[in-house]
N, C-alpha and C positions, 0 to 999 in steps of 0.2 A: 495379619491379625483377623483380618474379615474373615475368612477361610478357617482359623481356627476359631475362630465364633460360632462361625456354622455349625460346626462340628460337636460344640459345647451345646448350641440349642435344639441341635438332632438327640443329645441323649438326653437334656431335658422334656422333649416333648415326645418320650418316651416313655416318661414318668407320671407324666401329670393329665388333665382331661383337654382334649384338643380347645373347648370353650376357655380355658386358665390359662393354656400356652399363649393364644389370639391376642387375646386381651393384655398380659400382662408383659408377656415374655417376645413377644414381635418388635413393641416397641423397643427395644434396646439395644444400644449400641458398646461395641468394647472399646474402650477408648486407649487404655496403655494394658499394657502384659509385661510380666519380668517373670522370673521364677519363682516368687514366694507372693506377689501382689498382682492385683487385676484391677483395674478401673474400669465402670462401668457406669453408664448415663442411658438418665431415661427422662423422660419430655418433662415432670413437674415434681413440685412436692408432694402431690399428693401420690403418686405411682411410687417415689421414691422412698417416702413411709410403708406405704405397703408391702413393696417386695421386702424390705429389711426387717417386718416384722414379718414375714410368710414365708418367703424364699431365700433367705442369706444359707441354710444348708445346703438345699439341691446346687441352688450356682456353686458353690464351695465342691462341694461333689464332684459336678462336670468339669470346674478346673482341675479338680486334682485327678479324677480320670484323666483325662489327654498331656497333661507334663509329668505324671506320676511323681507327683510329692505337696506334699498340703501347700493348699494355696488360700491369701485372704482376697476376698474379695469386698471393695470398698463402690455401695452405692451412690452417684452423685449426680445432683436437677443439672439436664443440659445446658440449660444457662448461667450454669455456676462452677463450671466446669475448673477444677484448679491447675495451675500450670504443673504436671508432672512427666519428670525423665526418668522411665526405668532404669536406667543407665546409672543413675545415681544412688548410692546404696544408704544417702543421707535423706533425699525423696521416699525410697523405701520406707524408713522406720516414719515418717511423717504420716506414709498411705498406713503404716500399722496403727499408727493412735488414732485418726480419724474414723478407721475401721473399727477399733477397739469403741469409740468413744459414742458411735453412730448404731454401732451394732451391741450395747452392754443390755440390751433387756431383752434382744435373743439368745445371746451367752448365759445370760444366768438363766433362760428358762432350759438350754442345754441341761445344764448343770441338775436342774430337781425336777424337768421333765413338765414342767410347768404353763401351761399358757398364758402370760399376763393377764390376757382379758376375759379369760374365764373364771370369772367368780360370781358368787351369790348374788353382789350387788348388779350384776348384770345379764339376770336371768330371768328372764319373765316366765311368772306362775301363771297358770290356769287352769282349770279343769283337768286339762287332759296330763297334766306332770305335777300338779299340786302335791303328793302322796311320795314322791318320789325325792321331790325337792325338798321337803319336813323330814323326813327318812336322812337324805343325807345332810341336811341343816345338824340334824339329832346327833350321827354319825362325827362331826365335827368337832361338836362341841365337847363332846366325851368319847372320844376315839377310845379303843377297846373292850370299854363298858355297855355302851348302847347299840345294839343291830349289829353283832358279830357272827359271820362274816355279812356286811350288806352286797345282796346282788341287784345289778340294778340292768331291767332290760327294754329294748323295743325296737323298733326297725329304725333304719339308717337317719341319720342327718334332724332326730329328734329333741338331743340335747344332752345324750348320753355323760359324753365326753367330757362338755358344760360342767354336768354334775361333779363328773371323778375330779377336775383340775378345782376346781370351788371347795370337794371338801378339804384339799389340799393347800390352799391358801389361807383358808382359814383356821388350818391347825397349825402353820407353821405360822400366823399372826397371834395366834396365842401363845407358839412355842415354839422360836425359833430353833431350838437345840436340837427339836424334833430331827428324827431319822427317818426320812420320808418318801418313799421312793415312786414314781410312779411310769410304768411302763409298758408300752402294747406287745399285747400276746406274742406277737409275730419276732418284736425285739425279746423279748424276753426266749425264744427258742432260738433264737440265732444265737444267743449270747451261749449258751449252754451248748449249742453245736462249736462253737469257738473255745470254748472252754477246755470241751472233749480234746477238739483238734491241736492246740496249745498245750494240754494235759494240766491246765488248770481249774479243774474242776473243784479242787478245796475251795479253791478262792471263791468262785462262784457263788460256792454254798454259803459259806461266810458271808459275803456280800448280800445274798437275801434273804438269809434266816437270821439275820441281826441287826436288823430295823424293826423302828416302831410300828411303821406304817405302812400298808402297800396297795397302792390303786393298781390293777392291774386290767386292760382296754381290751375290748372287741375278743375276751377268753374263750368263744368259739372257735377260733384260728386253729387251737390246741387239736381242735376235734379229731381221732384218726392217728394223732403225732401220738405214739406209745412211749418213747424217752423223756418229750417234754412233759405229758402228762404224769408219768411216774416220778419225778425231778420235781415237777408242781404242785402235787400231793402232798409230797416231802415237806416243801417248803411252806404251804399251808398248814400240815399238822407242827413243826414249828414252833411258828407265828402264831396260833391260833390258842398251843397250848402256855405260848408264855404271856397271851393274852395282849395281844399287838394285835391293832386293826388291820383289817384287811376289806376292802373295798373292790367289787368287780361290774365291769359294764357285757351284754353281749345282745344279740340282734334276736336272741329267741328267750325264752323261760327253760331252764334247765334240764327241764326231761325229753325237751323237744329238739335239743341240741345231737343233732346224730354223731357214732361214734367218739360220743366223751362215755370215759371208765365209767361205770355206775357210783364206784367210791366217792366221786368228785361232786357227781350230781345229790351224791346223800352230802356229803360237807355243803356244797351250794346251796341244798335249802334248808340247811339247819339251823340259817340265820334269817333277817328278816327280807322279803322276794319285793321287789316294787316296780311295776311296769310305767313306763312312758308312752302313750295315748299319740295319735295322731294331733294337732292342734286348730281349736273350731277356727274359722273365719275371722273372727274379732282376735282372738289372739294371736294369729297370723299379720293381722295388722299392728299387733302392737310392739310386734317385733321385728318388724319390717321398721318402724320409725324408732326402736330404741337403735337399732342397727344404724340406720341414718344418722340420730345422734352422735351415737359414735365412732362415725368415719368421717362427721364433717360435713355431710351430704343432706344438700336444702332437699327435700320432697314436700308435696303436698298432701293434704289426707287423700284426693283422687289418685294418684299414683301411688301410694301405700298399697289403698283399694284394690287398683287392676289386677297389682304383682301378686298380691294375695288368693286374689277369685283365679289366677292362674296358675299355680303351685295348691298342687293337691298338697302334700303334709310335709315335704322335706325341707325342714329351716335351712339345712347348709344352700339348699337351692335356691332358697328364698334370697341371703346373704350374697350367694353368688350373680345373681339377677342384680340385683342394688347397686353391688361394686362397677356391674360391669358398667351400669346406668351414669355411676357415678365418675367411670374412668373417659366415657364417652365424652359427657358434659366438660368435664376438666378437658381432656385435649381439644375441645372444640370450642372452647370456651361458650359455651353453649347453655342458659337454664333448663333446668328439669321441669319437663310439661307434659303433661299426657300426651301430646303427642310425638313428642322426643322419644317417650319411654316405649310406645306401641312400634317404632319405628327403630331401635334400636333391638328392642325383644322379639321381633316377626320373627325372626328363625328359631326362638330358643324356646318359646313356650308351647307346651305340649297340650296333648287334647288327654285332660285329666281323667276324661273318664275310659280310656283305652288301656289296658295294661297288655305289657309283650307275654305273649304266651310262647308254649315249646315250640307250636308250631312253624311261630315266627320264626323261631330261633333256625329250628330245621330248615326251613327255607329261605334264608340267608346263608345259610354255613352251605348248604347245595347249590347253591348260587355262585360262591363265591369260589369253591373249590372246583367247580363244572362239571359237578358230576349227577344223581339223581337223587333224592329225597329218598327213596325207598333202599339204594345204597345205603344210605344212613340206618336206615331200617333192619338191614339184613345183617347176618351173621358171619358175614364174608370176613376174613381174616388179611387179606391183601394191604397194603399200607397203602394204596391210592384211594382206602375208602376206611381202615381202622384211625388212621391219624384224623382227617374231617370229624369222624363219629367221636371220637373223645373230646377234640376241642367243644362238638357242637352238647356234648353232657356236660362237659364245662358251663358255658356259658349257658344251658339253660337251666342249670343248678344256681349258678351267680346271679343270671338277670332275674330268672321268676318266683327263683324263694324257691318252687316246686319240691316234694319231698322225692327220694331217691325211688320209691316207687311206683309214687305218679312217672317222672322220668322214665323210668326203668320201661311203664306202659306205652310212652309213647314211642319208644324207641327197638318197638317190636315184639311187647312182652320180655325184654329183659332182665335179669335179676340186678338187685340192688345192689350187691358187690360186687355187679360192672359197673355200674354208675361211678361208687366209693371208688372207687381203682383210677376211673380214667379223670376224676375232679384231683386229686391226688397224684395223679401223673402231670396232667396239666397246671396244677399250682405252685407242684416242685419245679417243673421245666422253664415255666416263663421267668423267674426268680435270675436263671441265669443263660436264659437265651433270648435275646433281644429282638432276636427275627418273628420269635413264638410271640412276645408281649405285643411287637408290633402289629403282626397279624388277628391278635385279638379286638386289639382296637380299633384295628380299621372295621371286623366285621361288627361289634360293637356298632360303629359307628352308621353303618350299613342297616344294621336291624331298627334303629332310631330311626332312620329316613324310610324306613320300607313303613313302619308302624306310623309315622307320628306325620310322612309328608312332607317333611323339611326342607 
């Protein structure tokens, strides 16, 4: 079983950011295996709430990758551990309702795509998102009527998400009957390539040209994709014209989004456009302690303070800083104190006012492949220097935001349909080569420590 754990938390931490795997996924241990159930223990309750509201997919995932056939998994506090024989096919159906009973408020957010705890009530307004959050408040309350289609945009871990699941809970609180669907880009094109491949494609269409409602996440993914965009057109004119909401998040403002159809970009702002602002300082803190609140997590206004003045704008980072603070304290049984927190966060906070630029990026990826930065540069067509060069357009299209012809410049006066080519080679590839995703992240990981000193 240990050996087959391993093997379950290699293609976990595969997936996820090496900081998430440390934290949450180290600690745990497998406790029993059979064919259809898995027991699993981890040091407290408070880890064990977490992963079951976070993580009960991916582990479900890696079990059923390596026995190939769905598997449940049932999370449980080490010291509570229940006497089970896989052996027993009566022990079985007992690990199924405990599973079922432990895990029904990630089932049901399966089911509408929903995240429990994103709603309105749990969304701090300020300045920098006021505009967006009244947009989708409005959007809610009169879905189809009010701000159709609403686009709603801004860079990463700002609240986007927040918003789409909030207007979503709160139409279906007024109206359960609601048809409501809410889905990331990325699902939404796989579903459509499954559909193709299966050759059910009616169904598809049926399935989301006959809903009320459709939040649909992170709709730059599409950028470049010509089937999913033409499919997603479709299914926007639709919905649009039977006058059903339609709700979208993405990381730019729509004209700015490279390679989406121009048709798309005329639908996108033909409703009402609302961007989400970085967030000042004081509201950083006041989301650092509603987050606190609601994970149970004592802090004080000083360490609210530090984590704050340390995270330049990304709330998820902010969230992720807290938990970890908070998982430390729990296993060590430990109070949260400034100096707990400066002592636990030394490796993980960043020197806010540095951002990784291409060059960095260049100079990691030539590091890491052993070959010369100016290789990178050149035009050579050889795969001991074409492969390096596309990953390294990859990631410094992914880490610097940069546009494809700033890129394009650094990388020797290039044209910008190499850029688009090799981010598109590399986004398709790592999807289903493990060795690529891997190598991403390590140099990822690599460009962090080269920038930030870690």
């Amino acid at each position: 079983m240990e050996h087959f754990w391993s093997n379950c938390l290699g293609y976990i931490q595969n997936r996820i950011s090496k900081q998430t795997f440390s934290t949450w996924f180290k600690p745990t241990r497998l406790v029993s295996l059979s064919k259809e159930d898995a027991v699993i223990s981890v040091p407290n309750k408070f880890f064990k709430d977490w992963i079951v509201e976070n993580y009960t997919d991916i582990i479900q995932e890696a079990l059923s990758h390596f026995l190939k056939n769905d598997v449940r998994a049932t999370i449980v506090e080490r010291n509570n551990l229940p006497s089970i024989n896989p052996e027993k096919s009566s022990k079985q159906k007992d690990d199924h309702e405990l599973f079922n009973k432990e895990s029904s408020q990630s089932l049901s957010r399966q089911t509408l795509n929903l995240h429990p705890k994103y709603t309105f009530g749990s969304f701090v307004v300020g300045n920098s998102n006021k505009f967006a959050a009244a947009a989708a408040t409005a959007v809610s309350n009169n879905p189809g009527t009010c701000y159709n289609p609403l686009f709603i945009y801004g860079g990463a871990g700002l609240g986007k998400t927040h918003l789409l699941n909030a207007i979503g809970h709160q139409i279906l609180k007024k109206n359960s009957n609601c048809k409501l669907h809410l889905i990331y880009a990325e699902e939404f094109m796989n579903a459509l390539i499954n559909s193709i491949r299966y050759k059910k494609i009616t169904e598809f269409k049926e399935k989301y040209r006959n809903i009320d409602v459709l939040l649909i996440d992170d709709i730059q993914f599409i950028a470049g994709k010509e089937r999913t965009q033409e499919e997603f057109f479709h299914t926007f004119n639709a919905l649009y014209e039977n006058h059903k909401q339609i709700a979208i998040t993405s990381d730019k403002f729509p004209n700015q989004i490279p390679g989406l159809e121009e048709r798309l970009r005329s639908r996108f702002s033909s409703g009402l456009i609302a961007d989400i602002q970085p967030p000042e300082l004081e509201m950083k803190v006041a989301i650092i302690e509603r987050k606190a609140m609601e994970n149970n997590i004592s802090i004080t206004p000083e360490v609210a303070m530090y984590i704050s003045s340390n995270v330049s704008s990304n709330i998820r980072e902010l969230e992720g800083l807290l938990i970890r603070i908070g998982a430390f304290s729990s296993i060590n049984n430990l109070e949260i104190d400034i100096d707990l927190t400066k002592r636990v966060l030394k490796d993980l906070l960043l020197d806010v006012h540095r951002e990784i630029s291409v060059d960095d990026v260049l100079n990691c990826v030539s590091s890491y492949f052993q070959i010369k930065v100016s290789d990178l540069k050149s035009h050579k067509r050889f795969q001991t220097f074409a492969y390096p060069r596309q990953i390294a357009m990859y990631l410094a299209r992914t880490i610097t935001g940069s546009s494809y012809a700033e890129i394009g410049a650094k990388f020797g006066g290039k044209d910008h349909s190499t850029i688009i080519h090799a981010v598109r080679k590399i986004e398709k590839g790592k999807q289903n080569n493990t060795k690529l995703a891997s190598t991403l992240n390590a140099i990822m990981e690599e460009i962090k420590k080269s920038v930030y000193k870690v």
